[in-house]
C-alpha positions in Angstrom: 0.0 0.0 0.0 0.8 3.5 -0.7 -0.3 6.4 1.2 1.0 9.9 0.0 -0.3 13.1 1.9 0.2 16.5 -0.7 0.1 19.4 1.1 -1.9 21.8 -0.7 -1.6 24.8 1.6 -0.3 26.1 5.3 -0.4 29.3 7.1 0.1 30.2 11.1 -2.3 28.3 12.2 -3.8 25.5 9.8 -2.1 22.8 7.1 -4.7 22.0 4.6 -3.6 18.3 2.8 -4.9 15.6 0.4 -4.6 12.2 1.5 -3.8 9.6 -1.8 -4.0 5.7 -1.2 -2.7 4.3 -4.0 -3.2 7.0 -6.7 -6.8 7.1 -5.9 -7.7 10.4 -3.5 -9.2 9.8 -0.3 -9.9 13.4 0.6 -8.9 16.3 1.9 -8.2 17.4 5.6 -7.7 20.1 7.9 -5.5 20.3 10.6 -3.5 22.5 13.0 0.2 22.3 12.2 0.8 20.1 15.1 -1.7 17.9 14.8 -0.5 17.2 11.0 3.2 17.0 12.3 1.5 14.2 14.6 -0.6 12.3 12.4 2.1 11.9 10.0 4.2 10.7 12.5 1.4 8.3 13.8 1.8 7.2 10.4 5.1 6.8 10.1 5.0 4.2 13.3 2.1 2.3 12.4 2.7 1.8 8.6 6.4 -0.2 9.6 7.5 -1.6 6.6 3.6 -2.4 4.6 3.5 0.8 3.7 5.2 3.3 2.0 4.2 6.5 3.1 5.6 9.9 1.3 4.6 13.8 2.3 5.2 16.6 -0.2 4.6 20.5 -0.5 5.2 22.7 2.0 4.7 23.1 5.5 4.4 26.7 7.4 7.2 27.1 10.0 8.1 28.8 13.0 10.8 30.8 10.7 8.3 31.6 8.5 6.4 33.0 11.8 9.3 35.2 12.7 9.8 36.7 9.3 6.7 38.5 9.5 
């Protein structure tokens, strides 16, 4: 299995993000910044080696914070 989460956008406070199993596209979710940075690494743990699991796009930081 193939799981591949595509961030589409991120600001301060929210990472918006499609969720691909795959190829085929689950959805799209909404989540705090932390919560993403934790359900990816939930991911990460539980997928072990059945799954390859891949994030792309880009996530807002807390340099990106201190630049404005």
């Amino acid at each position: 299995m193939k799981i591949h989460l595509k961030v589409n956008s991120s600001n301060l406070r929210h990472t918006r993000f499609t969720v691909f199993t795959n190829g085929a596209n689950c959805g799209t979710l909404i989540m705090t910044n932390e919560e993403f940075k934790r359900f990816c690494d939930l991911l990460r743990k539980g997928a072990r080696n059945n799954v390859d699991l891949t994030a792309s796009g880009i996530i807002y930081t807390e340099e990106d914070r201190r630049e404005q």
